[in-house]
C-alpha positions in Angstrom: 25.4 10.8 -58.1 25.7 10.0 -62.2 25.3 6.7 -61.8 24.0 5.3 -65.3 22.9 1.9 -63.5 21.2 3.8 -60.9 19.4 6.0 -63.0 18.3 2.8 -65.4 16.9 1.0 -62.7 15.4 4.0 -60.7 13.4 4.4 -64.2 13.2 0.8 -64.4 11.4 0.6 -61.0 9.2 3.8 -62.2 8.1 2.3 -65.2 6.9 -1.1 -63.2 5.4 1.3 -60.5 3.2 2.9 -62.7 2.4 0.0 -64.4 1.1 -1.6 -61.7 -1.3 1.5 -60.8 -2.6 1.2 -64.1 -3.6 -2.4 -63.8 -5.1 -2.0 -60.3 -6.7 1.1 -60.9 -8.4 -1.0 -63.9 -8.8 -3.9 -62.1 -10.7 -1.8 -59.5 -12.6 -0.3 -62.1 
């Protein structure tokens, strides 16, 4: 399972993830 394109967009995916609790957890707040 070392699957460089895999692992780019399983970060990728991450990255947007958490972004997008940031901005609702502000937009909450």
């Amino acid at each position: 399972m070392n699957n460089p394109y895999f692992t780019r967009g399983f970060y990728s995916l991450l990255m947007v993830a958490s972004l997008a609790t940031i901005i609702l957890s502000w937009v909450v707040a």
